[in-house]
C-alpha positions in Angstrom: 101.1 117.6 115.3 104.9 117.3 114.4 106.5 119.9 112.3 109.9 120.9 111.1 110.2 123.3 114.1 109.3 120.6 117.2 111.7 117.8 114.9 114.2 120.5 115.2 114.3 121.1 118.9 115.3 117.5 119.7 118.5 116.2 117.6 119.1 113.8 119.8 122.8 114.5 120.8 123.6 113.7 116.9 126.5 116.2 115.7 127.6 115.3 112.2 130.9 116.4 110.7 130.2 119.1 108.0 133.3 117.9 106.3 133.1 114.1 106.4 132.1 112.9 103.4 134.2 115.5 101.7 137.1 113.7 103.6 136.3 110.5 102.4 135.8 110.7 98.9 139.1 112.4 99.0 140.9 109.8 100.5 138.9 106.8 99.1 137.6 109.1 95.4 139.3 105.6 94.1 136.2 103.7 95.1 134.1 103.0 91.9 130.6 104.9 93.1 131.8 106.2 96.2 130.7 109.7 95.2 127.4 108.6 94.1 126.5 106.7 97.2 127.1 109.7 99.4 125.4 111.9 97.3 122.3 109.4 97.3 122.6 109.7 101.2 122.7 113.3 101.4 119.8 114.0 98.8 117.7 111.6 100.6 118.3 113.7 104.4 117.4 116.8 101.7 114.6 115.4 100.2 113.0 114.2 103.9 114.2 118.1 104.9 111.8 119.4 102.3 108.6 117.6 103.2 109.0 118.0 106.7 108.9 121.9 105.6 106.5 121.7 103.4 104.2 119.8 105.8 104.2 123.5 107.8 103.3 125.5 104.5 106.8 127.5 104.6 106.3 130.3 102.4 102.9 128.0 100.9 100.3 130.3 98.7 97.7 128.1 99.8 95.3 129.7 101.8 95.3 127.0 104.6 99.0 127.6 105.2 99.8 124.0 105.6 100.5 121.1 103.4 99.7 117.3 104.4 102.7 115.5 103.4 100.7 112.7 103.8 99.7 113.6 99.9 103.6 113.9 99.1 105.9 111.4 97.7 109.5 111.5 97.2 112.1 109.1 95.4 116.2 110.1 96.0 118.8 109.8 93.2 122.5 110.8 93.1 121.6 113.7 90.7 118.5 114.5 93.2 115.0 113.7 93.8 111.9 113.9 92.6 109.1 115.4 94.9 105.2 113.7 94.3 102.8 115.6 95.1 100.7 118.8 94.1 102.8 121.4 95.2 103.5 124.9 93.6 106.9 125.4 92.1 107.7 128.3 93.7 106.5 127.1 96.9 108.7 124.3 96.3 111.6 126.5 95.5 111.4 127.9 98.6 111.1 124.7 100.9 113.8 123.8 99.2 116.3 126.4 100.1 114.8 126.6 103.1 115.1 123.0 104.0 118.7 123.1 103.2 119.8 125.9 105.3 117.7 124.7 108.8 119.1 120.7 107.9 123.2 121.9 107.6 122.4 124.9 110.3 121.6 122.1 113.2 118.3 120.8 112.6 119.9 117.8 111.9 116.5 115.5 112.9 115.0 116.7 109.7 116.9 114.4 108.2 114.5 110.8 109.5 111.0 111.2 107.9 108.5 108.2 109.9 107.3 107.2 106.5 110.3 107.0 104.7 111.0 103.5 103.3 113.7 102.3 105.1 111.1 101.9 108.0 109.1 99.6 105.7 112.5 97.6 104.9 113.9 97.3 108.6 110.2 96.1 109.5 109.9 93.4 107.1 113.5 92.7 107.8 112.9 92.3 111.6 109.5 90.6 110.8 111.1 88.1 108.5 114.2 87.3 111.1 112.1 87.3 114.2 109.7 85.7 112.4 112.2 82.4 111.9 114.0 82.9 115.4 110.7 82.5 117.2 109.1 79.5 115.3 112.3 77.8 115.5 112.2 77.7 119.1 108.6 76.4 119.2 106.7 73.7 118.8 105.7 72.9 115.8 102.2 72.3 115.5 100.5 74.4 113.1 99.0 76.8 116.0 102.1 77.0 118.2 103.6 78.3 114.8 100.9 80.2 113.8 100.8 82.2 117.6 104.6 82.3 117.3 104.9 84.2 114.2 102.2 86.9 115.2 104.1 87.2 118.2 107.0 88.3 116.2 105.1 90.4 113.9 103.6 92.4 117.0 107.5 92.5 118.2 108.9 93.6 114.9 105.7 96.6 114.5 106.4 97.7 117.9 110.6 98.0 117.0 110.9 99.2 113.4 109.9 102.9 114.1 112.6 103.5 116.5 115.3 101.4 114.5 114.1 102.4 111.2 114.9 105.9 112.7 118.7 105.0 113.4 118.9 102.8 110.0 117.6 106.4 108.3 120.3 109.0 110.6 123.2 106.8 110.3 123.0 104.6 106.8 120.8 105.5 104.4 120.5 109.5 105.3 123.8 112.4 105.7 123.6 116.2 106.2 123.7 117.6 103.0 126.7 119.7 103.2 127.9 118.8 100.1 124.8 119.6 97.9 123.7 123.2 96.4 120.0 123.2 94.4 120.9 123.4 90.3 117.8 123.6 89.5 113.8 122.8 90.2 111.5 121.3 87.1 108.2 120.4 86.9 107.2 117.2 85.6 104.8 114.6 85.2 104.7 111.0 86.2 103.4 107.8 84.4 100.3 108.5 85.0 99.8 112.3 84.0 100.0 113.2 87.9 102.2 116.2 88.7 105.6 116.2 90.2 108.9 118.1 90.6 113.1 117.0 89.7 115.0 119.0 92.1 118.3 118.9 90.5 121.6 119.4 92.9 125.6 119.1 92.3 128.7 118.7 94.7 130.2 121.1 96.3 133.0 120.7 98.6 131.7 122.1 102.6 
């Protein structure tokens, strides 16, 4: 089963620059939403950091000593994200901290999460464009057509994991070297179900 520890091991020759985004926004702080965009990016690498330790029950009171984060949800914001799931607060506090020292320490991979939803997006992107390149190059009779675009469904299914993966470490993911935890709240969603705001600000690396 993957865990934070094997993800960890394996980064992939991937060495980001603690001091990057700190760079940037000083040089380019001009840019209208330039500082929210790379917060957005570093929460999200925090908030995939945090279910990937959670998923090993990291300091968990339940008696298992695990968590499926299968049953845990998680949406980024520039102020920082909010964790779905039933999860203890305290036990969240501490995947929290935890996740943010192993992610800016080296394990970098804890950063890509397989079901994040940028794997969803890059699939229906490369179904949608594959999709149109193949059925332009066939015939096209309805079942020439039909064959062709299942074709590049089965092409774009078999390709979106590993892309989805670079889309998350280099675009829509960075190291949060910039972020300390404010503060941790429990909530509740729309529908009554339990959830958590973990709450971060800037700080320069």
């Amino acid at each position: 089963m993957t865990n934070a520890a094997s993800v960890e091991e394996n980064t992939g020759g991937f060495v980001p620059d603690a001091r990057q985004d700190a760079d940037l926004l000083r040089e380019l702080g001009f840019i209208p939403g330039l500082k929210e965009i790379l917060m957005l990016r570093q929460v999200h690498a925090l908030e995939h950091a945090t279910v990937w330790v959670l998923s090993e029950g990291a300091g968990s009171s339940d008696p298992s000593g695990t968590a499926d984060n299968r049953l845990l949800g998680g949406m980024s914001t520039e102020r920082g994200f909010y964790l779905y799931g039933d999860v203890a607060t305290a036990d969240l506090q501490q995947a929290v901290h935890g996740a943010l020292r192993r992610i800016t320490t080296g394990g970098y991979d804890l950063a890509v999460h397989p079901r994040c939803g940028t794997n969803l997006s890059v699939l229906m992107l490369l179904t949608a464009g594959m999709g149109f390149g193949i059925t332009m190059l066939l015939p096209k009779g309805p079942m020439e057509q039909l064959l062709g675009f299942g074709i590049a469904a089965t092409a774009a299914a078999h390709l979106a994991p590993d892309l989805g993966a670079v889309a998350q470490r280099y675009v829509t993911t960075a190291i949060p070297f910039n972020l300390e935890i404010a503060q941790i709240s429990a909530r509740q969603d729309f529908w009554g179900r339990p959830t958590h705001f973990v709450e971060v600000r800037w700080q320069e690396s």
